[in-house]
C-alpha positions in Angstrom: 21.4 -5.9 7.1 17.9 -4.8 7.9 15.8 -7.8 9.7 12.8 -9.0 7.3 10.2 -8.9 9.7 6.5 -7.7 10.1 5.8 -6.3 13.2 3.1 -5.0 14.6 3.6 -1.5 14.4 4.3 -2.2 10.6 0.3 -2.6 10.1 -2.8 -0.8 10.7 -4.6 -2.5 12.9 -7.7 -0.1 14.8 -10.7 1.1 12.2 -9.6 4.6 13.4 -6.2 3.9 11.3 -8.1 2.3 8.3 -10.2 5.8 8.8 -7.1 8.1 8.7 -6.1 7.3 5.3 -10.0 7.0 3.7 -10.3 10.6 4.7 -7.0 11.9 3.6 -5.8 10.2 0.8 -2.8 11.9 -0.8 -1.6 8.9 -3.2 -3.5 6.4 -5.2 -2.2 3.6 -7.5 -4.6 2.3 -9.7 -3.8 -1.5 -11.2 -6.5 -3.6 -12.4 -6.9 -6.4 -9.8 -5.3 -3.9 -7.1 -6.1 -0.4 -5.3 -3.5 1.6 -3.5 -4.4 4.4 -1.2 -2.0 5.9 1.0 -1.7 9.3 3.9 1.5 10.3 5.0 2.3 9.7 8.6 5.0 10.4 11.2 6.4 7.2 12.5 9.4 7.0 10.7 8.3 3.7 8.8 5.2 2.5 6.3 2.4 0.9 7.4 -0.4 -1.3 5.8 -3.9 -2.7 5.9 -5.8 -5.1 3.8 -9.1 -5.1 2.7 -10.2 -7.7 0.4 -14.0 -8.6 0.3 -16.1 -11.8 -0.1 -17.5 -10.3 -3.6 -13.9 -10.1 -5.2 -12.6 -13.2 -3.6 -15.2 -15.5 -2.8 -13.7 -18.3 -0.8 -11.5 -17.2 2.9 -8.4 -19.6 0.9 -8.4 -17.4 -2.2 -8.5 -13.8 0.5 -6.4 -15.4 2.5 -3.5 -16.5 0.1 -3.6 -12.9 -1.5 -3.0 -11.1 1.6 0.0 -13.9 2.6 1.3 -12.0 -0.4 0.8 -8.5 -0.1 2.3 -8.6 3.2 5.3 -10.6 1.7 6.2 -8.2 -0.6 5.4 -5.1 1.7 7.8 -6.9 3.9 10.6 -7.1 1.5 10.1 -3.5 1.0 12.7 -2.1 3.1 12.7 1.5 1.4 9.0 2.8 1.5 8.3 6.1 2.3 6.2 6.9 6.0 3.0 6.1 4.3 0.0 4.5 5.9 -1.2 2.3 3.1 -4.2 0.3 2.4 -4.4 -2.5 -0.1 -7.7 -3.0 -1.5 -8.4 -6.1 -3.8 -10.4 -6.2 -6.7 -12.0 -8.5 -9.2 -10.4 -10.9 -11.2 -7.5 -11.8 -8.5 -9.0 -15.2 -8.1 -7.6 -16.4 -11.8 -4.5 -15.1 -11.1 -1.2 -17.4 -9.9 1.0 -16.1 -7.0 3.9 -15.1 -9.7 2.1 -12.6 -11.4 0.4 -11.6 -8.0 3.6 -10.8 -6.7 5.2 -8.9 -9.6 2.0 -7.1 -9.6 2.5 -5.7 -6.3 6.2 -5.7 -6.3 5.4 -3.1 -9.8 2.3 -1.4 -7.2 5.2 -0.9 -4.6 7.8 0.8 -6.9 5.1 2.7 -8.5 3.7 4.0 -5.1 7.3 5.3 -4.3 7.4 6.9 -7.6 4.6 8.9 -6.6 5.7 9.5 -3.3 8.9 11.3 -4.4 6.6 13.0 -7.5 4.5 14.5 -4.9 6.5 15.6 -2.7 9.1 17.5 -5.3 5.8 18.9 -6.2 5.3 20.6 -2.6 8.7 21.8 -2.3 8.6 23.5 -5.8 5.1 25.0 -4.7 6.8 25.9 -1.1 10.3 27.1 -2.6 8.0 29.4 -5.1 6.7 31.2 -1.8 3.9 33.7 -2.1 5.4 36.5 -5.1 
Protein backbone atom coordinates (compact mmCIF):
# COMPACT_ATOMS: atom_id res chain seq x y z
CA UNK A 1 0.00 0.00 0.00
CA UNK A 2 0.88 3.44 -1.18
CA UNK A 3 2.35 5.70 1.91
CA UNK A 4 -0.21 8.72 2.73
CA UNK A 5 2.22 11.35 2.73
CA UNK A 6 2.62 15.04 1.39
CA UNK A 7 5.89 15.73 0.27
CA UNK A 8 7.39 18.33 -1.00
CA UNK A 9 7.51 17.71 -4.43
CA UNK A 10 3.70 16.90 -4.16
CA UNK A 11 3.12 21.00 -3.94
CA UNK A 12 3.85 23.98 -5.89
CA UNK A 13 5.83 25.93 -4.02
CA UNK A 14 7.97 28.87 -6.34
CA UNK A 15 5.40 31.82 -7.97
CA UNK A 16 7.00 30.59 -11.27
CA UNK A 17 4.89 27.19 -10.66
CA UNK A 18 1.72 29.12 -9.45
CA UNK A 19 2.58 31.07 -12.96
CA UNK A 20 2.68 27.79 -15.14
CA UNK A 21 -0.75 26.78 -14.57
CA UNK A 22 -2.41 30.68 -14.68
CA UNK A 23 -1.00 30.86 -18.12
CA UNK A 24 -1.95 27.43 -19.44
CA UNK A 25 -4.86 26.29 -17.90
CA UNK A 26 -6.30 23.22 -19.60
CA UNK A 27 -8.97 22.06 -16.90
CA UNK A 28 -11.26 24.02 -14.67
CA UNK A 29 -13.76 22.85 -12.10
CA UNK A 30 -16.10 25.30 -11.09
CA UNK A 31 -17.98 24.62 -7.48
CA UNK A 32 -19.52 27.42 -5.61
CA UNK A 33 -17.14 28.00 -2.59
CA UNK A 34 -14.20 26.33 -4.75
CA UNK A 35 -12.04 26.97 -8.00
CA UNK A 36 -10.02 24.30 -9.68
CA UNK A 37 -7.43 25.15 -12.30
CA UNK A 38 -5.11 22.72 -13.43
CA UNK A 39 -1.84 22.30 -16.55
CA UNK A 40 -0.57 19.10 -17.24
CA UNK A 41 2.93 18.34 -16.24
CA UNK A 42 5.61 15.72 -16.51
CA UNK A 43 6.55 14.49 -13.21
CA UNK A 44 4.85 11.48 -12.99
CA UNK A 45 2.61 12.70 -9.95
CA UNK A 46 -0.08 15.72 -9.16
CA UNK A 47 0.81 18.60 -7.57
CA UNK A 48 -1.09 21.48 -5.78
CA UNK A 49 -1.19 25.04 -4.52
CA UNK A 50 -3.54 27.00 -2.45
CA UNK A 51 -4.64 30.34 -2.73
CA UNK A 52 -7.25 31.55 -0.37
CA UNK A 53 -7.47 35.37 0.29
CA UNK A 54 -8.21 37.59 3.38
CA UNK A 55 -11.52 38.81 1.45
CA UNK A 56 -13.07 35.17 1.20
CA UNK A 57 -11.82 34.04 4.50
CA UNK A 58 -11.29 36.77 6.78
CA UNK A 59 -9.58 35.42 9.84
CA UNK A 60 -5.74 33.26 9.27
CA UNK A 61 -7.97 30.23 11.59
CA UNK A 62 -10.77 30.08 9.09
CA UNK A 63 -7.76 30.09 5.72
CA UNK A 64 -5.83 28.07 7.68
CA UNK A 65 -8.35 25.24 8.62
CA UNK A 66 -9.59 25.16 4.86
CA UNK A 67 -6.23 24.49 3.45
CA UNK A 68 -5.51 21.64 6.45
CA UNK A 69 -8.30 20.23 4.31
CA UNK A 70 -7.68 20.57 0.82
CA UNK A 71 -4.38 19.14 1.38
CA UNK A 72 -6.04 16.22 3.35
CA UNK A 73 -8.06 15.13 0.80
CA UNK A 74 -5.41 15.80 -2.07
CA UNK A 75 -3.37 13.55 0.04
CA UNK A 76 -5.77 10.74 0.08
CA UNK A 77 -5.94 11.06 -3.52
CA UNK A 78 -3.64 8.43 -4.56
CA UNK A 79 -4.95 8.23 -8.35
CA UNK A 80 -4.80 11.84 -9.82
CA UNK A 81 -3.60 12.42 -13.02
CA UNK A 82 0.05 14.59 -13.55
CA UNK A 83 -1.78 17.80 -13.04
CA UNK A 84 -0.35 20.89 -11.52
CA UNK A 85 -3.35 22.07 -9.60
CA UNK A 86 -4.35 25.21 -7.81
CA UNK A 87 -7.09 25.47 -5.39
CA UNK A 88 -8.57 28.74 -5.19
CA UNK A 89 -11.17 29.53 -2.35
CA UNK A 90 -14.09 31.52 -2.61
CA UNK A 91 -16.86 33.19 -0.70
CA UNK A 92 -19.09 31.68 1.60
CA UNK A 93 -16.44 28.88 2.86
CA UNK A 94 -16.46 30.48 6.23
CA UNK A 95 -20.24 29.05 7.06
CA UNK A 96 -19.37 25.98 5.99
CA UNK A 97 -18.39 22.74 8.60
CA UNK A 98 -15.32 20.58 7.76
CA UNK A 99 -17.80 17.54 6.57
CA UNK A 100 -19.34 19.22 3.84
CA UNK A 101 -15.80 20.97 3.12
CA UNK A 102 -14.41 17.72 2.59
CA UNK A 103 -17.06 16.05 0.48
CA UNK A 104 -16.94 19.09 -1.48
CA UNK A 105 -13.46 18.66 -2.43
CA UNK A 106 -13.45 14.88 -2.25
CA UNK A 107 -16.67 15.50 -5.31
CA UNK A 108 -13.96 18.64 -6.87
CA UNK A 109 -11.26 15.74 -6.91
CA UNK A 110 -13.33 13.01 -8.70
CA UNK A 111 -14.78 15.59 -10.88
CA UNK A 112 -11.24 17.00 -11.94
CA UNK A 113 -10.31 13.29 -12.99
CA UNK A 114 -13.40 13.08 -14.88
CA UNK A 115 -12.23 15.81 -16.91
CA UNK A 116 -8.91 14.78 -17.12
CA UNK A 117 -9.80 11.45 -18.83
CA UNK A 118 -12.70 13.62 -20.98
CA UNK A 119 -9.97 15.69 -22.29
CA UNK A 120 -7.66 13.71 -23.12
CA UNK A 121 -9.98 11.00 -25.12
CA UNK A 122 -10.80 14.15 -26.71
CA UNK A 123 -7.04 14.62 -28.07
CA UNK A 124 -6.57 11.18 -29.05
CA UNK A 125 -9.90 11.18 -31.12
CA UNK A 126 -8.70 14.65 -32.68
CA UNK A 127 -4.96 12.96 -33.15
CA UNK A 128 -6.34 9.40 -34.28
CA UNK A 129 -8.56 11.49 -36.92
CA UNK A 130 -5.15 12.82 -38.49
CA UNK A 131 -5.19 15.50 -41.16
CA UNK A 132 -7.93 13.76 -44.18
Amino acid sequence: MKALTFPKSHRLLRPSDYSKVFDDVQLKVPHRNFLILAAPNNLGHARVGLIFSKKNLKLAVQRNRIKRQVRETFRHQTDLPDLDIIVLGRQGLAQLDNASVTSSLNDLWRRLRKKYHQSSVDQTTVNSKGTG
